[in-house]
N, C-alpha and C positions, 0 to 999 in steps of 0.2 A: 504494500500500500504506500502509495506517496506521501512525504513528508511535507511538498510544499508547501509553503505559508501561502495564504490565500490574498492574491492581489487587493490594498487597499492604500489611501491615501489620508492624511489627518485631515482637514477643516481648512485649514492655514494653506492648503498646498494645493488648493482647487484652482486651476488656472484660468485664462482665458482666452486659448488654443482653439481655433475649430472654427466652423462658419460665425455667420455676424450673430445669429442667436441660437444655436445649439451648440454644446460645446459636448465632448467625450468623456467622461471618465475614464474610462478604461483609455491604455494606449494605442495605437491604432495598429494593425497588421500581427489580430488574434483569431482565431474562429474563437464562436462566441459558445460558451454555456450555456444548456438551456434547461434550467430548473423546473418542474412540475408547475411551480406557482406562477410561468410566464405564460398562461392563457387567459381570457376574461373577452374583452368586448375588442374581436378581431375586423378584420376589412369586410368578410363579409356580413357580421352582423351591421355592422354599421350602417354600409349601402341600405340595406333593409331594413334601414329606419321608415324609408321612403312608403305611406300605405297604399295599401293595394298595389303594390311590386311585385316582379318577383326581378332574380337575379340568374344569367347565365355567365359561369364562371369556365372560362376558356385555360385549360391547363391539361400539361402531362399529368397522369393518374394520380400520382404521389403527392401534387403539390395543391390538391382541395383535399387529402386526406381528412385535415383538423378541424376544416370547413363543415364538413361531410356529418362529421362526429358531432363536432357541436350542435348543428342543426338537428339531431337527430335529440340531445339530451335539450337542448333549450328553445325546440318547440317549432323552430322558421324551417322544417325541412323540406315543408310541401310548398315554400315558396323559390325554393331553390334547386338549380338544375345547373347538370355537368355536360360539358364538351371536353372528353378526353380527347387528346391531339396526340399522334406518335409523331415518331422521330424521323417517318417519310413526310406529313404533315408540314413537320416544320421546315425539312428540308425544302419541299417543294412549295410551300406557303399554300398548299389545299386548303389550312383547316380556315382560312378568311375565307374562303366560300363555303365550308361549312357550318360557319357560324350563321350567315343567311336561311341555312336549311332548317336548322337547330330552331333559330327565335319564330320560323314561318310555323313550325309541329309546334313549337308549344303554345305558339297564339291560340293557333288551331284544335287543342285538346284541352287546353285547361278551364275549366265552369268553377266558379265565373272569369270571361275573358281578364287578366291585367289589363289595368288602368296606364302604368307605367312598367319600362323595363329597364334595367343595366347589367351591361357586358362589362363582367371584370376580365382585365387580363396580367399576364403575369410575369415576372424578371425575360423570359424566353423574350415574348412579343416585343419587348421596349428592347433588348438589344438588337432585334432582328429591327426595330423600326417600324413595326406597325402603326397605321393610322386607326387608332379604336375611335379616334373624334369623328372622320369622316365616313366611319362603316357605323356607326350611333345616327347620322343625320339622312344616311341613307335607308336604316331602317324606320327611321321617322316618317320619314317621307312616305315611305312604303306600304307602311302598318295603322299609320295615324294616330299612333299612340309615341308618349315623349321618352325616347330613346338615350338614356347616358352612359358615359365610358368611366370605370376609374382601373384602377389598378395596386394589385399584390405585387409590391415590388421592393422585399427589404434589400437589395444592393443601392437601393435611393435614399435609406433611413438617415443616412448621413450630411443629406444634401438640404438644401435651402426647400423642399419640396417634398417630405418625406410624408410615406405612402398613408401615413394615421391623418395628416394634413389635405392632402388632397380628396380624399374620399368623403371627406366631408363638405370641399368644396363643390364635390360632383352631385353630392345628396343636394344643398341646395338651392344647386346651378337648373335643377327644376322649375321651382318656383317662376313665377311668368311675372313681368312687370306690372304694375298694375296703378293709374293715374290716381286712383281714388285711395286718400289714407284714413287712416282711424286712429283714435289717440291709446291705442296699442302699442306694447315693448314686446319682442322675440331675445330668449334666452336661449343664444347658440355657446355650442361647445359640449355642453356634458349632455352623456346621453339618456338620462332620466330628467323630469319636469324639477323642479324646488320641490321640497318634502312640503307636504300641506300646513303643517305649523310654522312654514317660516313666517317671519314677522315681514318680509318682504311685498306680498302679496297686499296686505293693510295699509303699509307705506305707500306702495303704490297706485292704492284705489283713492285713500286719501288725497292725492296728488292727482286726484281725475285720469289719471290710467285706467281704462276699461277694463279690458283684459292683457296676462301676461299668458305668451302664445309659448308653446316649446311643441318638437316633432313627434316627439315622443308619445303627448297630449292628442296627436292628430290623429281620428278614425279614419278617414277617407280623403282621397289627396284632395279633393275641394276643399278640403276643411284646410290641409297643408298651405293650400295656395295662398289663402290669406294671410301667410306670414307676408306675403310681398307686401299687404297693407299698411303694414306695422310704420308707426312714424322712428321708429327706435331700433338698435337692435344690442343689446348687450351680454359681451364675450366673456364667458366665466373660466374657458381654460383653454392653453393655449392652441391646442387643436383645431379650434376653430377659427382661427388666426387667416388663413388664404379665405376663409368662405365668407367672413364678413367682409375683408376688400372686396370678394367680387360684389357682392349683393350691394355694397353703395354704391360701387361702377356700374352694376347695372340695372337694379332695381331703386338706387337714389335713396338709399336707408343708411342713415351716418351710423355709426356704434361707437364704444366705447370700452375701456376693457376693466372690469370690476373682477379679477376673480375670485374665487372658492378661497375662503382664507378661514383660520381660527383663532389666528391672534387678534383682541377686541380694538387695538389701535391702526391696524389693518382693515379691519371691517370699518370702520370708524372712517377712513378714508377711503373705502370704494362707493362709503354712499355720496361726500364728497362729490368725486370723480361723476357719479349718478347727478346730482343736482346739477353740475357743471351743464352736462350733455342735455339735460329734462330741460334749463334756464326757470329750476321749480327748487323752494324748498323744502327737504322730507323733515318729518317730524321722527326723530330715532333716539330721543335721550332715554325715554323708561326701559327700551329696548336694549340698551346701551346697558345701563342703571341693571337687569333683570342676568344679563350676562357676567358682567361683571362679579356681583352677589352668588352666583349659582357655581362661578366656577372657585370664590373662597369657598365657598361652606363642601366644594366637592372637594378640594384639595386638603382640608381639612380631616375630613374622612377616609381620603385614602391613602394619606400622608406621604411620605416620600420616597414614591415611584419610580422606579430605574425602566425606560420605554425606548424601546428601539422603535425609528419609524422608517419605512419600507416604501417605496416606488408606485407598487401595487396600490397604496392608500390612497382614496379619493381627496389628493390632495396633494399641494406641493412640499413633497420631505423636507426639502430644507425652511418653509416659512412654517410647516409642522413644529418642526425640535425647535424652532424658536419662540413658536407659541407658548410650548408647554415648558421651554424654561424658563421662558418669561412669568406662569402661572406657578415655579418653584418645583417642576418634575425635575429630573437628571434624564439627559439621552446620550449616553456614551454611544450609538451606533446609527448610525443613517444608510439605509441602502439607494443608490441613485443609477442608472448608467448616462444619463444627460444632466447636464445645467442648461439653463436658461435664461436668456436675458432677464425675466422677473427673477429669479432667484439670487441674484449677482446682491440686491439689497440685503437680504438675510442671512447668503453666504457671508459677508463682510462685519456683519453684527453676528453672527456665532464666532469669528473668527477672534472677536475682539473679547465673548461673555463663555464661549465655549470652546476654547480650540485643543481642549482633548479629545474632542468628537475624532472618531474612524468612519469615512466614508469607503464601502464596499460598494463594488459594484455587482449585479448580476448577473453577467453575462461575461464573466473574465473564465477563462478554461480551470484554473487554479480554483474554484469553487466549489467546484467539482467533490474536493476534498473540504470542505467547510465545516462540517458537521462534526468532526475533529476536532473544530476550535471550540466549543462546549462553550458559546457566551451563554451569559448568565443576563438576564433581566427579567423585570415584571411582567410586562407588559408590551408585544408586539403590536404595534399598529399594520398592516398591511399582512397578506398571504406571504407576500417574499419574509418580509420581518420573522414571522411566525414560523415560518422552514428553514431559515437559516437560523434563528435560534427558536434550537428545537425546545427546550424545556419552558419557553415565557408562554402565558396566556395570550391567547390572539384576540384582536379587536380586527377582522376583516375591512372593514370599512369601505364598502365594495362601491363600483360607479355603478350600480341597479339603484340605488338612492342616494338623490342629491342634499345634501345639508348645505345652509346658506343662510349667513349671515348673522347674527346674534343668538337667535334661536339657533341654529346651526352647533353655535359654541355647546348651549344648554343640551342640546341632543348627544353632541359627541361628550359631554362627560360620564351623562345620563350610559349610556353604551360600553364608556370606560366600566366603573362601575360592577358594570352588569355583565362584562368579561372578565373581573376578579372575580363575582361571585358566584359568577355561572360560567366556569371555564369549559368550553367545547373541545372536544378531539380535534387538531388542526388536521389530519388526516382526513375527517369524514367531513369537516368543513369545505376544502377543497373542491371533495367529490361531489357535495351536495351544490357547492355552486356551478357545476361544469365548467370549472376548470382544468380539471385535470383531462386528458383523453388516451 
């Protein structure tokens, strides 16, 4: 069995190498690890946010394996369909005329017809140079139904345009222009609506905000459509980063970027950032006031916690461990494989309140062997957290629900808590989320 120490970096040594806003952890020119805990919400759940879709996934056999499985344990399987391609296929570029045969059968079988469709396609097709834009507009054209392209393609993960990022721009590059507005907000980014106790929803009704719209919330893509209405559109994580540019370029919706935070001086300033954009102001002090009080009397209780936070976590790791050392926890461990432009603020204040923090990353081959190192904590925030230290209590913190904003903080103690005292099997945790496959 290998001895080696498991790639990590301290706090202090995080750099800022690598495009203009993602930077690596890990050093570049490793294959990567790939731990049980690195599944959850993949490209093609994503695309099939879109309703009434379905998805045809253009790939050699091996590469919708995960695709395949997940859909089968989380439910979207009968909205999705395979085009396996051999290796005559690609040689000879066939399978682009097969993908015309493929989308014509399944127009043609499936009751009730799709509303919408998207052809993903895969690392093969972008080196080979396909055009999925223009075999998307020709089935438009063809079918009468609106036709989008994205793509599975982690040899891009590294690029200013990586594949979690454009799928989302593809989701909703749907949406149709539309003249007429409503004094509606769209929360793009995370892939579930706000939890219905956020204080957010109050805020913004008080503020004459009608409704706040998310994809997720949409039964039927009519209902989708009137995201284009929306006079607002506000970005809670960075993913959704390419799909609000396009939606003000072309559907004329400015955004703003508030995201997913749990430190309450953070929150504090995304409503801020909110007023700025509304030209309104929200009324947030009791909310403010209720957070604050909730998270003494939990720290109080559950005194002082040693919590590793993990990648996996609905939430950005590093403005996490600063939350919760700000709230007087200890987080000796961060697991990350990107930095990002917003993190660079909370990198630089743990560096200065924390910098005995060890940043691991996931995906280093040396991980492999992790489970060796026998850390010791309370309390894992994230699936990776919780499998890389094996013996802490897990707090999954999954993106199937979105926490936001004050209330937000009040829920995620409430869960702390309630993962000391009702510690779950991380194993059967796993499997019950479909993650694992």
């Amino acid at each position: 069995m290998s001895n080696t120490k498991p790639f990590c970096l301290s706090v202090c040594e995080l750099g800022s190498t690598g495009s203009s806003d993602r930077r690596r952890v890990m050093p570049p020119n490793y294959l990567h690890y790939c731990p049980p805990s690195a599944g959850g919400w993949g490209i093609i759940r994503v695309g099939l946010l879109v309703p009434e879709s379905v998805m045809l996934f253009v790939s050699p056999a091996g590469c919708g394996r995960h695709g395949a499985i997940a859909g089968i344990q989380l439910g979207f399987k009968k909205r999705l369909f395979f085009l396996h391609i051999s290796e005559l296929d690609i040689v000879t570029g066939q399978h682009l005329e097969k993908v015309f045969q493929a989308v014509a059968e399944i127009l043609a079988e499936i009751r009730p017809r799709p509303k919408a469709m998207t052809i993903c396609a895969t690392c093969i097709d972008d080196l080979l140079g396909s055009d999925y834009d223009a075999i998307a507009r020709e089935l438009e054209s063809k079918h009468k139904i609106p036709v989008r392209a994205c793509h599975m393609d982690p040899i891009a993960m590294d690029g200013k345009t990586p594949p979690p990022f454009t799928v989302q721009q593809a989701v909703y590059d749907f949406i149709p222009r539309s003249e007429k507005k409503e004094p509606t907000v769209n929360i793009i980014g995370s892939f579930a609506p706000f939890a219905q106790d956020s204080e957010f929803y109050e805020i913004m009704s008080a503020a004459g905000i009608e409704k706040v719209r998310h994809i997720a919330a949409c039964s039927t893509l009519e209902e989708f459509y009137q995201m284009g209405r929306a006079k607002h559109n506000i970005l809670v994580k960075p993913g959704g980063r390419l799909a609000v540019r396009a939606m003000e370029k072309k559907l004329g919706i400015p955004y703003c970027f508030a995201p997913v935070a749990y430190g309450i001086d953070t929150i504090g300033r995304n409503y801020r950032i909110l007023e700025k954009l509304l030209n309104i102001q929200l009324s947030t002090k009791r909310y403010c006031e209720e957070a604050r009080e909730t998270a003494s009397h939990y720290r109080k209780v559950m005194g002082s916690l040693t919590v590793a936070v993990g990648e996996t976590a609905n939430a950005s790791p590093f403005e996490m461990a600063r939350a919760l050392i700000g709230y007087g926890f200890q987080v000796p461990y961060v697991f990350a494989d990107m930095t990002l432009d917003i993190d660079q603020e909370h990198i630089e204040w743990l560096k200065s309140f924390a910098p005995y923090i060890r940043v691991f990353t996931n995906v280093h081959p040396t991980m492999a062997d992790f489970l060796q190192q026998k850390l010791t904590v309370d309390l894992a925030v994230g699936f990776d957290a919780g499998y890389f230290c094996s013996g802490a209590k897990t707090l999954p913190l999954s993106l199937d629900k979105q926490l936001y904003g004050y209330r937000g903080v009040v829920s995620f103690f409430r869960q702390m808590l309630d993962a000391l005292e009702n510690p779950q099997n991380h194993r059967e945790q796993m499997y019950a989320s479909g993650m694992v496959i």
